[in-house]
C-alpha positions in Angstrom: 5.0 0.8 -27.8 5.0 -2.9 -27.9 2.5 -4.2 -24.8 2.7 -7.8 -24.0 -0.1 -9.5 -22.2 1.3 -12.9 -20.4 -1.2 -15.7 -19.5 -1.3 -15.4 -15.5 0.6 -18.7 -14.2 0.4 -18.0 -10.2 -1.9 -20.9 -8.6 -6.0 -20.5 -10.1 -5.0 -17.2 -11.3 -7.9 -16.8 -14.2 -7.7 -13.5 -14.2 -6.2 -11.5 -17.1 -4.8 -7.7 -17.3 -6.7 -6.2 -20.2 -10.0 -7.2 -21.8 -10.5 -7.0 -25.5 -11.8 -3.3 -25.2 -8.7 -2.7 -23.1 -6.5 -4.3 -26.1 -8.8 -2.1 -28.7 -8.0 0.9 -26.9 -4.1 0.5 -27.0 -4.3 -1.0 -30.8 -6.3 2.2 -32.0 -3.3 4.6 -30.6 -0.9 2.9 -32.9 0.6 0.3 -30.2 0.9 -3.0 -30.4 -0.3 -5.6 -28.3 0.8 -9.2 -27.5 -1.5 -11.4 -26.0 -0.5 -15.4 -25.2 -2.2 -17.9 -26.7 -5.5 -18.5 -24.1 -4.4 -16.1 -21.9 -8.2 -14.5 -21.7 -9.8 -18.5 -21.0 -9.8 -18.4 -17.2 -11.9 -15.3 -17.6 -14.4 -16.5 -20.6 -12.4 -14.5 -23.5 -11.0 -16.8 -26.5 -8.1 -15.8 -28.6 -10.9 -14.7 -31.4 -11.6 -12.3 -29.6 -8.3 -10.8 -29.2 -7.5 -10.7 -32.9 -10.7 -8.9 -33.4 -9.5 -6.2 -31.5 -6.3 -6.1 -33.0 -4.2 -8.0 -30.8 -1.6 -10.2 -32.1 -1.9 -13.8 -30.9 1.9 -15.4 -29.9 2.6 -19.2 -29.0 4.2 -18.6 -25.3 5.1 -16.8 -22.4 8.6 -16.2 -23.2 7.8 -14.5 -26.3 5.6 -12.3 -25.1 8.2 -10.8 -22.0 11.2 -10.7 -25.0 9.2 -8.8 -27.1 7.3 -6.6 -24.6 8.3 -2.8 -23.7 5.5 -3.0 -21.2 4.4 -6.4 -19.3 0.4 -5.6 -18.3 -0.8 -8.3 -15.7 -2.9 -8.9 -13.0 -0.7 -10.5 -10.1 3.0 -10.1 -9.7 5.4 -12.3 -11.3 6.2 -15.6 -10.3 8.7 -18.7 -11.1 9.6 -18.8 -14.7 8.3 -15.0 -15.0 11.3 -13.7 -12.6 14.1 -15.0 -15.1 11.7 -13.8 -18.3 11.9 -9.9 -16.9 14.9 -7.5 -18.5 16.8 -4.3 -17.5 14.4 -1.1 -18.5 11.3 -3.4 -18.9 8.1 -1.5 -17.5 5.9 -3.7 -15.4 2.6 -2.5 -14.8 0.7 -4.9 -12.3 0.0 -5.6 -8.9 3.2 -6.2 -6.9 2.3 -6.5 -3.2 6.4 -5.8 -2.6 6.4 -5.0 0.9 6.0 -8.9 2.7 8.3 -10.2 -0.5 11.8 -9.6 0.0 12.5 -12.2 -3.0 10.5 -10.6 -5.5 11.6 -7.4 -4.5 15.4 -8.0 -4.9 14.6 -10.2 -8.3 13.2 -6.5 -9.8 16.1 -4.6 -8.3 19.3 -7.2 -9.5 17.4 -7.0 -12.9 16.6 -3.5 -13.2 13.1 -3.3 -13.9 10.7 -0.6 -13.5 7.8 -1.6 -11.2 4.8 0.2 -11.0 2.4 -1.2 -8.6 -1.8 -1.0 -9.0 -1.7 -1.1 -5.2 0.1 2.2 -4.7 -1.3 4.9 -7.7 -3.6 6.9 -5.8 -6.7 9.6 -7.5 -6.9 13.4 -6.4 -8.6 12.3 -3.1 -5.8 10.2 -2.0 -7.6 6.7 -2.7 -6.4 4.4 -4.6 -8.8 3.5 -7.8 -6.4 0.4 -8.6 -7.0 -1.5 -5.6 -10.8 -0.7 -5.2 -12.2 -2.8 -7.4 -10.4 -5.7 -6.4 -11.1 -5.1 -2.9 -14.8 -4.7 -3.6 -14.4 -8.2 -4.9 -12.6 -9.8 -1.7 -14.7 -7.9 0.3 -17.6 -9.5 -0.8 -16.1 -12.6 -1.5 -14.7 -12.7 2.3 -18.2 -13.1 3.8 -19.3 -15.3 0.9 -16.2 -17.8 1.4 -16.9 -17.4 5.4 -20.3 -18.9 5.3 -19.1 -21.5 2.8 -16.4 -22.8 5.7 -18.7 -22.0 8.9 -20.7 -24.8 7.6 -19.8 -28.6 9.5 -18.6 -30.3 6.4 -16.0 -27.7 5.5 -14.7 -28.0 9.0 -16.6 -24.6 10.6 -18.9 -24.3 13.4 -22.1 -25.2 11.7 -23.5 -21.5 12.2 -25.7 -20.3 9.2 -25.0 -16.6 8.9 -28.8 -15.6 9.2 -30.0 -17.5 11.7 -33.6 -18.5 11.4 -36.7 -17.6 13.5 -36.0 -18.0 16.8 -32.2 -19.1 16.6 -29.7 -16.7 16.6 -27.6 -15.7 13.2 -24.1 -16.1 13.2 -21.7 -13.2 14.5 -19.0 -11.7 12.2 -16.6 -9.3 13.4 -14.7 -7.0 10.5 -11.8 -5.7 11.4 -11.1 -2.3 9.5 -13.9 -0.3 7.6 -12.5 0.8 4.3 -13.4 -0.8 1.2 -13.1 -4.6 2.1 -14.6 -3.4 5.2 -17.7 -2.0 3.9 -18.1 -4.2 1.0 -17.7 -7.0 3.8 -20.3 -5.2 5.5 -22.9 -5.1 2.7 -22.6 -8.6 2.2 -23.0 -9.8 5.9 -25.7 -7.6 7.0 -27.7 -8.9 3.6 -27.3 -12.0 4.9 -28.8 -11.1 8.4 -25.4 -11.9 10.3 -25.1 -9.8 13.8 -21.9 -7.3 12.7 -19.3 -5.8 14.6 -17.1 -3.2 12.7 -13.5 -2.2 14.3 -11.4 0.9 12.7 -9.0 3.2 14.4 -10.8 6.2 12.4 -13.7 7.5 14.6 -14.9 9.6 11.0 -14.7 6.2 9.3 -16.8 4.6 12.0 -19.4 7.8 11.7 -19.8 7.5 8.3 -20.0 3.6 8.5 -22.9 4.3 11.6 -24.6 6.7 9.2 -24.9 3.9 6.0 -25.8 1.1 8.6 -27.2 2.4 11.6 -28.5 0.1 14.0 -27.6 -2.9 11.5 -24.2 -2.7 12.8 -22.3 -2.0 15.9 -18.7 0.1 15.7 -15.9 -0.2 17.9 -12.8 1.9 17.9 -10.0 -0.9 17.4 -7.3 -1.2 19.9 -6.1 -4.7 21.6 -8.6 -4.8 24.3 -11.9 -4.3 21.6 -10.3 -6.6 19.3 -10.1 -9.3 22.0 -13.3 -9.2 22.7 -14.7 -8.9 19.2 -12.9 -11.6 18.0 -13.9 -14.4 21.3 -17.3 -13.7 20.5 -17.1 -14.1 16.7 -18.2 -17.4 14.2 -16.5 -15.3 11.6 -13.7 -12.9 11.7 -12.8 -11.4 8.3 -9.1 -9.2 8.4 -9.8 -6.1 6.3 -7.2 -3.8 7.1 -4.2 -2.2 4.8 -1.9 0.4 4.8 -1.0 1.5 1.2 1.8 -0.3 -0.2 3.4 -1.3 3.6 2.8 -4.5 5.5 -0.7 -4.9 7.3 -0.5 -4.6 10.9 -0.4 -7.3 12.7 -3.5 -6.5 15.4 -5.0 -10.4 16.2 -2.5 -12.4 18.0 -2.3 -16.5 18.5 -2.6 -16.0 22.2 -6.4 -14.3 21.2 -7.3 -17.1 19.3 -7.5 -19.2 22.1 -10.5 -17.1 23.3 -12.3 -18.2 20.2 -14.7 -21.2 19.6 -13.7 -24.3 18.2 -14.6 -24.3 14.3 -14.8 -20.3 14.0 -13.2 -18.9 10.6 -11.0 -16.1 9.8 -10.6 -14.7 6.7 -7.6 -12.8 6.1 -8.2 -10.4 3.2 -4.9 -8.5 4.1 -2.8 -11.9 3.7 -1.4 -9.7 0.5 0.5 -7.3 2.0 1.4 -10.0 5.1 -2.2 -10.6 7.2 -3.3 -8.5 9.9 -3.4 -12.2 11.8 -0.1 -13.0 13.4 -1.4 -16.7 12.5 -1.8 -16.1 8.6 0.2 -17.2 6.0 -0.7 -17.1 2.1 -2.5 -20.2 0.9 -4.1 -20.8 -2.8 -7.4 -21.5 -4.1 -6.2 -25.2 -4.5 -5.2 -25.5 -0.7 -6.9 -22.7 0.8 -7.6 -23.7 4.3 -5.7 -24.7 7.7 -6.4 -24.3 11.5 -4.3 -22.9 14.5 -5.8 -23.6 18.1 -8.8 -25.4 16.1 -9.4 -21.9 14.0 -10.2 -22.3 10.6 -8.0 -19.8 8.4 -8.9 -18.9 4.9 -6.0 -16.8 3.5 -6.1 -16.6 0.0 -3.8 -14.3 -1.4 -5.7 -14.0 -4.7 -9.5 -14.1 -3.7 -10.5 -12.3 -6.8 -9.1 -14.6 -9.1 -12.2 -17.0 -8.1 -14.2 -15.2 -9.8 -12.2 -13.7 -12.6 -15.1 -13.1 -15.2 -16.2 -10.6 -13.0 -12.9 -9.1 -11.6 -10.8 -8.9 -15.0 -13.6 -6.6 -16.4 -13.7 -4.1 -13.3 -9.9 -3.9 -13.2 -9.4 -3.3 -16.9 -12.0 -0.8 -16.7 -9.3 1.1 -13.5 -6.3 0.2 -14.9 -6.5 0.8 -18.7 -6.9 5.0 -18.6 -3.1 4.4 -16.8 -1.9 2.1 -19.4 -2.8 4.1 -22.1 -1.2 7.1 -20.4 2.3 5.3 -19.7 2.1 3.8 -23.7 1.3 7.2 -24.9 4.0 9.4 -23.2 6.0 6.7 -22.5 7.0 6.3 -18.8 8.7 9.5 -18.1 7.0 11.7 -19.4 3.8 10.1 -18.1 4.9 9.8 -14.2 6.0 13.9 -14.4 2.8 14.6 -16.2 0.7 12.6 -13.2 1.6 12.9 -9.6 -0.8 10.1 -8.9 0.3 7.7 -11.6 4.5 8.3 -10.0 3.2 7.2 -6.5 2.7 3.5 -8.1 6.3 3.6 -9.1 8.0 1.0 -6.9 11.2 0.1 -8.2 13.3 1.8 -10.9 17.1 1.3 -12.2 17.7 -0.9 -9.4 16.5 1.2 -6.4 13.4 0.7 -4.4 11.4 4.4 -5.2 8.4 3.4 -2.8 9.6 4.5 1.0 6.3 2.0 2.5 8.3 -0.7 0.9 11.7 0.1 1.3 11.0 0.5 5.4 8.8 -2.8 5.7 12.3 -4.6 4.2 14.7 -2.9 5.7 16.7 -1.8 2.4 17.7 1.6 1.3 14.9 3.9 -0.3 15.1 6.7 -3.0 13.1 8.6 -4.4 12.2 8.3 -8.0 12.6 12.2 -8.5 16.6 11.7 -8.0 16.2 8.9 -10.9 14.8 10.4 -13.6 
């Protein structure tokens, strides 16, 4: 199979979809592998490296999607990269479909199979794609909160530990999976006062077990929310529902019951925001307020750090790339139950029903496709 690996072109997306080991990998089962000139910079990997592992170096983008069976990438495709994608062409990558009708109806008109990090799931029912990245925005979240709580950013001018005999600042994490908890980690290290909401009173036991008395848990409904959120210098939306749109659980009418310069951070602002007040910004403009609440809502936190994140995603992602090169798509989605739950779109049709329902379109399934 011919594997292309595009440079990522969304906004200060430095992340890239396979590492040199990942290339190695693919090269040593006899496939070949295209990788764009510098497409491995943003994340500290020159071109040398590539060839060393027996990847073959092309001059641009379009090259590499004309060539390319299989498109590996980090974020979903963008501008240029929606005319650059073909009938049959596999994309393996996050897609985030379910808030992005556009996108969405770009990979049905022209035909191309989607499968989505976001939605393969393990034997368990997690999903080993996502987790890595969410480790990273979940630690990120509080590390970007304390950044913007300061005055000069526009925050409160809280410091998230307090000092001796001043209070520390009081975050509020809404959802306890795995942003949640690596949220968690990251804030109670840093001495903040933490609140945790979830709607999953085993989720909140096992969180009270880990953190005992460092943290307080709250089953989430609209009342607990309310009050988390009036009381909070940081609020840090953490909640998903695989491959559907986040709920929406934080109004505009409760951010009038917060303080002047308090933050929210929206990790959920991929699949829509879990604040009716978000909307996706970018590491260039990431900021903006509503009723004099800071909102942080980048829709690619990883890709700040991206030395980091493109080694822990290559390290989930590649045992799936090698099995869809090596059996080819079929044969790998009906050899893997997991690996066909990440299959979104296919031959035109929407195959994942979360998506299909969050846009209103017709679903099927990708059982009556193949």
């Amino acid at each position: 199979m011919i594997i292309g690996l595009p440079k990522e072109i969304k906004d200060n997306e430095s992340r890239v979809g396979l590492t040199p080991a990942g290339v190695r990998t693919l090269s040593d089962f006899g496939h070949t592998i295209l990788v764009e000139k510098h497409a491995g910079e943003g994340s500290g990997i020159k071109d040398e490296e590539y060839t060393v592992a027996k990847g073959e170096i092309v001059g641009t983008a379009d090259e590499v999607w004309q060539r390319a069976d299989m498109v590996v990438k980090v974020k979903e495709p963008v501008g240029p990269e929606h005319d650059r994608m073909r009938a049959g062409q596999l994309l393996f990558t996050y897609l985030h479909l379910a808030p992005d009708l556009k996108l969405t109806q770009v990979m049905l008109d022209r035909k191309v199979t989607g499968v989505a990090y976001e939605t393969i799931t393990n034997d368990e029912g997690h999903l080993p794609l996502l987790t890595p990245m969410s480790e990273v925005a979940g630690r990120m979240a509080v590390q970007v909160g304390a950044h913007y709580m300061t005055k000069p950013e526009g925050g409160c001018g809280v410091l998230m530990g307090g000092v001796p005999g001043v209070l520390p600042a009081k975050v509020a994490i809404i959802g306890g999976g795995v942003v949640g908890i690596n949220s968690i980690k990251m804030a109670v290290g840093m001495g903040a006062n933490v609140v945790v909401l979830d709607n999953n009173l085993d989720r909140l036991r096992y969180l009270d077990d880990i953190f005992g008395s460092r943290i307080k848990t709250l089953v989430s409904n609209p009342y607990t929310v309310q009050d988390a959120i009036a009381n909070a210098d940081l609020v840090i939306g953490a909640v998903l529902v695989p491959g559907a749109s986040a709920p929406m659980l934080v109004t505009r009418e409760m951010l009038k019951t917060m303080h002047k310069g308090a933050v929210i951070v929206d990790v959920a602002v991929d699949q829509g925001g879990c604040i009716e007040t978000t909307h996706p910004t970018t590491h260039s403009n990431p900021t903006f307020y509503v009723e004099d609440v800071l909102h942080y809502c980048v829709a690619n936190m990883p890709g700040a750090v991206p030395r980091t994140s493109t080694f822990a995603l290559t390290n989930a992602t590649l045992p799936f790339a090698i099995k869809l090169a090596n059996k080819g798509f079929k044969d790998a989605i009906n050899s893997d139950i997991n690996l066909k739950r990440g299959v979104n779109t296919f031959a035109g049709h929407i195959t994942y029903q979360a998506v299909a329902e969050s846009q209103g379109l017709p679903y099927k399934s990708i059982d009556e496709l193949i």
